[in-house]
Every structure is written in structure tokens, then in C-alpha cells.
N, C-alpha and C positions, 0 to 999 in steps of 0.2 A: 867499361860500361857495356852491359849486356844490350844488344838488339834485338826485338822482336822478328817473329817468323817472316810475319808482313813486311815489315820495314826493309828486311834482307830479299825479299822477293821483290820489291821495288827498286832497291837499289841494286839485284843482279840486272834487271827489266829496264833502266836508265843507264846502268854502266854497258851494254849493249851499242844503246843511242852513242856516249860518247867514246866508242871504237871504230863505231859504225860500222857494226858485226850484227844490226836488225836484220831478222827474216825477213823474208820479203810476207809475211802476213804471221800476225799472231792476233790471240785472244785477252781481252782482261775480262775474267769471270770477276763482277762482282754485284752485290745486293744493292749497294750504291751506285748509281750510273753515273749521278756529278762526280763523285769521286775518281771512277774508273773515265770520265770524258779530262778531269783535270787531270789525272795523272800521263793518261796520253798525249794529250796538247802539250805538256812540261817535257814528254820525250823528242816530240817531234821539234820544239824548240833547242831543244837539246842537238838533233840533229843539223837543225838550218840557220842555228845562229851564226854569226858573222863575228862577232868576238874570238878573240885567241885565249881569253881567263875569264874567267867568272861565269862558264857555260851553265846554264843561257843567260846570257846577261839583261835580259827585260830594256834595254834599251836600244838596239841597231833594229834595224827597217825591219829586219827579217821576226822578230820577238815583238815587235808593237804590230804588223800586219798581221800576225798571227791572233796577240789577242785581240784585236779589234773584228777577226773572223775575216780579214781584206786580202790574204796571203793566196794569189791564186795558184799555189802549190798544194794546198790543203785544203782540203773539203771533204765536212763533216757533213753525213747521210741521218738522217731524221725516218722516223715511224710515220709517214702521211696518214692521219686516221688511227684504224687496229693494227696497220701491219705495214712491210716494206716489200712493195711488188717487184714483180721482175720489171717493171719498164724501167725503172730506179737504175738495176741492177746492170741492165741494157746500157744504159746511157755511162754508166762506170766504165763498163767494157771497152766501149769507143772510148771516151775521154784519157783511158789507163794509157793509151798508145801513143799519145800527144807528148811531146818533148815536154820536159820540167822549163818553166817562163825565168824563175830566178835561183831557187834551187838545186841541188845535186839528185834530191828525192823528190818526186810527187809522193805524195799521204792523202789516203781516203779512209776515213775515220767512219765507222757505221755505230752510231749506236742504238741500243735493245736491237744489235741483230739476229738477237734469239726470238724475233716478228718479221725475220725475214718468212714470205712465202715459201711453199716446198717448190714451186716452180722458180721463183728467185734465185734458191739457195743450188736447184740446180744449174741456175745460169751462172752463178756464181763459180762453179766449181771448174768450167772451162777456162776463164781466165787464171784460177789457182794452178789449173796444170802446168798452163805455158804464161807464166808472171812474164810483163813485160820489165823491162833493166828500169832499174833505179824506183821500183814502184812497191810501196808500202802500204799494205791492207791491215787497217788496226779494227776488227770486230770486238765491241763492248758488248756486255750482256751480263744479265740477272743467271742466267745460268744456261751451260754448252749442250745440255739434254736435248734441248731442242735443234741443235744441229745435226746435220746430216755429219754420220760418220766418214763420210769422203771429206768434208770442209774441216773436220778436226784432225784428220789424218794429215794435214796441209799446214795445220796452223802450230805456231807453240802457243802453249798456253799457259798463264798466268794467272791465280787467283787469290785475290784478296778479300777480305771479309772484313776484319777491326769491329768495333762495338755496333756500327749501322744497324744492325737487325735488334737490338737492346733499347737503343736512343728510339728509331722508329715506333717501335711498341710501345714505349713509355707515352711517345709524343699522338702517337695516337689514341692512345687510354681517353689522353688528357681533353682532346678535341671532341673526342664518343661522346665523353661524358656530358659536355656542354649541349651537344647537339642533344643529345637524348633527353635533358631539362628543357633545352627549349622545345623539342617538340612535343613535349607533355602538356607543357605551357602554350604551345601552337603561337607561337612568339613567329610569325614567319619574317620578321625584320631582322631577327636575331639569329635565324636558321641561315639568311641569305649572309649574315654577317660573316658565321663561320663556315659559311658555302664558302666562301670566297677564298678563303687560307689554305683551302686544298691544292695543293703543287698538282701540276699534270706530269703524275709518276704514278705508274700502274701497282708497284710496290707501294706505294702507299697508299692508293684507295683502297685496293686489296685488305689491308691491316684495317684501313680506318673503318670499312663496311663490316668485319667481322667485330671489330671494337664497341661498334652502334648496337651488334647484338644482341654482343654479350654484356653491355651494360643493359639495356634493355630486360634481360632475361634474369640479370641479377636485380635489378629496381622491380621487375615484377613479383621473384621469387622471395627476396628480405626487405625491401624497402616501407616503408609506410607513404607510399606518394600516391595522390589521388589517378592512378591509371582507371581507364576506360578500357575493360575487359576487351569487347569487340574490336575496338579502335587497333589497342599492342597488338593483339594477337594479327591482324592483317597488317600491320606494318612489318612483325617480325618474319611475317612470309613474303613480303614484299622488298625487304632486306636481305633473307635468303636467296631470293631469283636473282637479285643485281650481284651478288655474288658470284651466280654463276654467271653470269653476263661477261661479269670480268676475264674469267677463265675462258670464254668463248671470242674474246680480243673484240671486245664490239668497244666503237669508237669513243674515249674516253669523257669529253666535252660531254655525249648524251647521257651516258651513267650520272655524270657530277650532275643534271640536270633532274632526272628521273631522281636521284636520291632527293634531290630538295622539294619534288615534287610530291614523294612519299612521307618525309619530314614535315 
């Protein structure tokens, strides 16, 4: 049975964990962040299970305090807002030094650390040189570009893709499209409907905001729908600024508000 590029990159990336031959920091490049947060969580289970077979076995202390996020050997770092500041990165720093409570490993999971600060990511790089023992830095990210070439020089790195960027686009088309009916129709109970199904994943407002456009720009250009000349046309520029907004990492919650406000 043939394996996928992917699948073989995950499983050299897990067969790691179970030698416990992990770097003491690596990357998982991918477009999907739940995917690249489960896949790490599944390694790091992999490392702290307590089972002798069936690693991870989802059932001893160590694999239930994990998934429940209780494991205080592991902890996953979040985007506060647009970005991950260095006080974040500060408080890593100290905490890194601190003996593991029931594990062999401490694990600090960052994910979209491709929003780390450039001040962060230099404070970062001090603990990269002199890794304290037994300590595992797992950076997730949409993509490594954004890293300082000192923190990729440190890290290995893993990337995966699979159909995420295919599924996304399709699933976004599909959300545009509604949006863009209802706000022709100025339906705003029906705009706040599909406000709300929007995940807080910057990869996906990103698509969904150009999706709005370009259905907009296609219902303007072939459609027969009663559009309001002035009306499109200031939404379609009001749809381009949030666009760039997005690119500018301004804090997610106000875009998805701003858009329903322009819808």
C-alpha cells in the first residue's frame, strides 16, 4: 500500500516522539493550524504516555490531562489579539527552567508562531541557543517566512499541506456566496447568521473576505440581481481595505465585526 508524502512526514515526525530522539525545538509548517495543533498534541502524547503498547494510549492520566489541556507539562501559547508579544515569550523563558511536575519532557506548543513579534522572536532565540534539558519547543505556523532566520536555523522543520487549502476555498465560495445574497437583500438577521460560522482563523477570513469579492464582482459583472450601483461599489472598496487589515494582523474579533458592519 503506497503512502502519501504527508503521511510519511508525520509518521518520520511521531516516530521521533516514540524513540525520543525529538529536537529540543522544531516546526510544523502548515495551512491548517487545528491540524498541525492535533498533530503535535498526538506527538507530545506520544512522548508522555504512561502505557508500555498502544502509544498513546488515550486512557492513563498523562493522555486524558493532556486532552483536557490540565497537563501542567504542556502548554500551548495562543496569538493574544494580532500577535504574540515578547512578554509571552518572557514568561516562556522563566517557566522553561522550572523542573518537569510529572513528565520526562516539558512541551511549549506556540501556535501561528508565524505572529510572533520581531522583538519576541528575538527573545526567543536566546532560550534557542542554550535549550534548557528535557525542554520541547513545538512552533505551529501557516508559514516559516515570517521567521527570523536565527529561529529556523534552530529548529527542524516539518511541513504539511494535504487538501486544507482546496476544502478551505471551496468552503469559503460557499459562505461568500450567501453572505453576498444576503447583503444585497440587507437581510442583516441573516448576515449576523452567517457572521457567526466564521472560525477565528486568520486563514480563513483572509479567503472568506476575498470570496465576498469576488462573488460580488461576478454578480455585478453577469448576474441579473437588482444591485444598487453606489451601494457595490462602496462595499467592494470597503471589502478591499479589510483585506488589507488582515495582512496588517489587526485584531481578528474587530475585522469579523467591521465586515458585518459593511455587509
Amino acid at each position: 500500500m503506497s503512502v502519501s508524502r504527508e503521511e510519511q512526514i508525520l509518521y518520520n515526525f511521531q516516530n521521533l516522539a516514540t524513540k525520543n530522539k525529538l529536537p529540543h525545538a522544531l516546526i510544523i509548517e502548515c495551512l491548517n493550524q487545528e491540524k498541525a495543533l492535533n498533530e503535535a498534541i498526538k506527538t507530545v502524547k506520544i512522548s508522555l504516555c504512561h502505557s508500555n503498547e498502544n502509544i498513546p494510549c488515550g486512557i492513563c492520566t498523562s493522555c486524558v490531562k493532556i486532552d483536557s489541556g490540565s497537563h501542567p507539562d504542556v502548554k500551548i501559547i495562543y496569538p493574544e489579539g494580532s500577535s504574540i508579544k515578547v512578554e509571552e515569550i518572557r514568561y516562556i523563558r522563566q517557566d522553561a527552567y522550572i523542573v518537569s511536575n510529572e513528565g520526562r519532557y516539558k512541551f511549549y506548543i506556540i501556535k501561528f508562531s508565524d505572529y510572533l513579534t520581531l522583538q519576541a522572536q528575538n527573545a526567543f532565540i536566546k532560550i534557542l541557543e542554550e535549550p534548557p534539558e528535557n525542554v520541547i519547543f513545538i512552533l505551529l505556523c501557516e508559514s516559516s517566512v515570517s521567521l527570523l532566520g536565527t529561529i529556523l536555523s534552530r529548529c527542524e522543520i516539518f511541513r504539511i499541506s494535504g487538501d486544507f487549502k482546496k476544502e478551505l476555498n471551496n468552503e469559503c465560495f460557499k459562505l461568500a456566496k450567501k453572505l453576498m445574497h444576503a447583503s444585497i437583500k440587507e437581510d442583516k438577521l441573516e448576515i449576523f447568521k452567517y457572521i457567526s460560522c466564521i472560525p477565528g482563523d486568520r486563514m480563513y477570513l483572509k479567503s472568506l473576505i476575498e470570496s465576498i469579492l469576488e462573488n460580488f464582482i461576478i454578480a455585478f459583472k453577469y448576474e441579473s440581481l437588482s444591485l444598487n450601483l453606489e451601494k457595490t461599489i462602496e462595499k467592494i472598496d470597503k471589502l478591499t481595505y479589510i483585506s488589507k487589515l488582515i495582512k496588517k494582523n489587526v485584531n481578528l474579533n474587530l475585522i469579523i465585526s467591521y465586515l458585518s458592519m459593511v455587509l
